[in-house]
C-alpha positions in Angstrom: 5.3 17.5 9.3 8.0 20.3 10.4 8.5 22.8 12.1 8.5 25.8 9.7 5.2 23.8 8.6 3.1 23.3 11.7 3.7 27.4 12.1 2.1 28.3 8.7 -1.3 26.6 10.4 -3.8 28.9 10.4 -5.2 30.2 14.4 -7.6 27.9 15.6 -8.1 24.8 13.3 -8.8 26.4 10.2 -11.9 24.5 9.7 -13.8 27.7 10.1 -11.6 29.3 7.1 -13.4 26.8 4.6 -16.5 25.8 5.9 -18.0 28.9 7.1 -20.2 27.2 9.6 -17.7 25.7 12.2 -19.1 28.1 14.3 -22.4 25.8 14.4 -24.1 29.2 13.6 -24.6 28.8 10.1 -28.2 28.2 11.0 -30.8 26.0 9.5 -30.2 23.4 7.1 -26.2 24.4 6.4 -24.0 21.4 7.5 -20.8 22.0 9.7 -17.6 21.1 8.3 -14.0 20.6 10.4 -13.6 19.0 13.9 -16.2 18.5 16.4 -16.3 20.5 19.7 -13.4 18.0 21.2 -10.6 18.7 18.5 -11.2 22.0 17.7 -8.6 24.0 19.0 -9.8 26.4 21.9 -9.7 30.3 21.4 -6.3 31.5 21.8 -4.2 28.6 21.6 -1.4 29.1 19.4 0.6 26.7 17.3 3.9 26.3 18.7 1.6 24.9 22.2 -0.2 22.7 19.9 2.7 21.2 18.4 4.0 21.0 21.8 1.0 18.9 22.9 1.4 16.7 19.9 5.3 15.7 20.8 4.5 15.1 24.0 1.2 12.9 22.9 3.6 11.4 20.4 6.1 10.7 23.0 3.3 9.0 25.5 2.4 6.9 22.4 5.9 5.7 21.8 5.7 5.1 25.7 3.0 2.8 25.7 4.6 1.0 23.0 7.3 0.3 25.4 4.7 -0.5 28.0 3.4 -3.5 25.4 6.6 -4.6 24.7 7.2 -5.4 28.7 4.1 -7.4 28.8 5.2 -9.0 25.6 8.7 -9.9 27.8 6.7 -10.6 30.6 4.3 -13.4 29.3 7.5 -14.9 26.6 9.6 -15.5 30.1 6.9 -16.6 31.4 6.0 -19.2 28.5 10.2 -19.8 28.6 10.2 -20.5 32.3 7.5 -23.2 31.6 9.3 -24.8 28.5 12.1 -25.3 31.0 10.0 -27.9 32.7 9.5 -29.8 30.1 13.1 -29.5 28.4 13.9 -31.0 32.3 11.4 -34.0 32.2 13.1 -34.6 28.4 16.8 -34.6 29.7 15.4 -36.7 32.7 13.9 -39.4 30.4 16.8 -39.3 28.1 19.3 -39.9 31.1 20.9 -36.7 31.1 20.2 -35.9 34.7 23.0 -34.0 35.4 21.7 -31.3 32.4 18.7 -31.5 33.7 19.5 -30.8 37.1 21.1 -27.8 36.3 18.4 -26.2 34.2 16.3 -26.8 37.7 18.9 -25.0 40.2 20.0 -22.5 37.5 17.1 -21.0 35.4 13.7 -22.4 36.1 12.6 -19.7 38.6 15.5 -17.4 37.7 15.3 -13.6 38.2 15.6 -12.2 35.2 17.2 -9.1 36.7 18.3 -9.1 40.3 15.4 -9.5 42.8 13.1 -8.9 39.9 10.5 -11.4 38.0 9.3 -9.7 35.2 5.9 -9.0 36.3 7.8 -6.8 39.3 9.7 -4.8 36.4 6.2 -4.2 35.1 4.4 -3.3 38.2 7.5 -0.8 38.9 7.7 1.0 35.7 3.3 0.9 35.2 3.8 2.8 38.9 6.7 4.3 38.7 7.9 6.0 35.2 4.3 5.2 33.2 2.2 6.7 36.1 3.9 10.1 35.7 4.5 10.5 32.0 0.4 9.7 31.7 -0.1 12.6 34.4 2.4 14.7 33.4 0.5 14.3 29.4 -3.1 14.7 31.1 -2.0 17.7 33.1 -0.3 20.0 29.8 -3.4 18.9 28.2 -6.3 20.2 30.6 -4.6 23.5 31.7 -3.5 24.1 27.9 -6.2 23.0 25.7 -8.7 22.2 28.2 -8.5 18.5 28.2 -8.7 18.0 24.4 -6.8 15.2 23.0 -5.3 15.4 19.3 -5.3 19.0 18.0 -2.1 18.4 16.6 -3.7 15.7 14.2 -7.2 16.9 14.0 -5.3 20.1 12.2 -3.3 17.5 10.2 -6.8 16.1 9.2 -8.0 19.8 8.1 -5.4 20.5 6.1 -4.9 17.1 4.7 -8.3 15.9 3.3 -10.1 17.3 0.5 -13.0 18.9 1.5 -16.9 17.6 0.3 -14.8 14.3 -1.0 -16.6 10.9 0.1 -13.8 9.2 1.9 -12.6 12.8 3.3 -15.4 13.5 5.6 -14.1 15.6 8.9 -16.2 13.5 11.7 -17.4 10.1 12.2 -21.3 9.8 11.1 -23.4 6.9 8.8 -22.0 5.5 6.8 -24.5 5.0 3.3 -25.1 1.5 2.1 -24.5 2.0 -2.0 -25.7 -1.8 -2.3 -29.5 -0.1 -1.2 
């Protein structure tokens, strides 16, 4: 969604705009429609923050895709390094000592960057770069929107799904068994 599109959102979440109970005050017997009381977007929170938020969420996501990748490195060296040994006791039974000596002295052990195993290049960016792009997320997010996670998509949701449409429901809730 663009720019020029995220600004023609209307304040707030817009779920009030259609439902006419997202208040919760639409007493007795009417059912609220929009986000619950964690995505709505709090009084007085304007688009351009709330698009804001939702980069910077995007951007943590992206991050943690990164994360998953290094553990994906980390264990595939780690299954690697182990394959040496075998490769080793192969070359040794085939009489290719020399080969197999070298894999030994040369790779099995290795550093896969200098003075760094893979599970240290984890531990350093987990501490290190992750640590402060999760606080630095958390932190916009309390003192902007008062914690809430999402408001970017929950208004995505709003405008997206077609309202009173099974499939298109605005919150998680039973689900009815047709089969009966």
């Amino acid at each position: 969604m663009g720019v020029a599109e995220q600004h023609t959102m209307p304040a707030g979440d817009g779920a009030a705009d259609r439902s006419g109970a997202a208040d919760g005050g639409g007493g007795p017997g009417v059912v609220e429609d929009g986000p619950d009381l964690a995505h709505r977007r709090p009084d007085g929170l304007d688009d351009v923050t709330v698009e804001a938020l939702g980069k910077l969420s995007e951007a943590l996501e992206t991050v943690e895709r990164v994360r998953g990748h290094l553990y994906s490195a980390h264990q595939l060296v780690g299954k690697a390094d182990f394959a040496l040994d075998e490769a080793v006791s192969l070359f040794m039974q085939a009489g290719q000592a020399e080969m197999a000596e070298r894999i030994e002295r040369e790779l099995i052990g290795r550093n896969v960057i200098p003075g760094h195993w893979t599970f240290q290049i984890v531990e350093e960016f987990d501490d290190g770069y992750y640590a402060e792009f999760c606080a630095v997320e958390r932190e916009a997010r309390d003192r902007l929107a008062g914690g809430r996670r999402h408001l970017y998509e929950a208004g995505l949701k709003e405008r997206r799904r077609t309202h009173g449409r099974p499939g298109h429901e605005a919150r998680p809730g039973p689900v009815e068994n047709s089969a009966g």
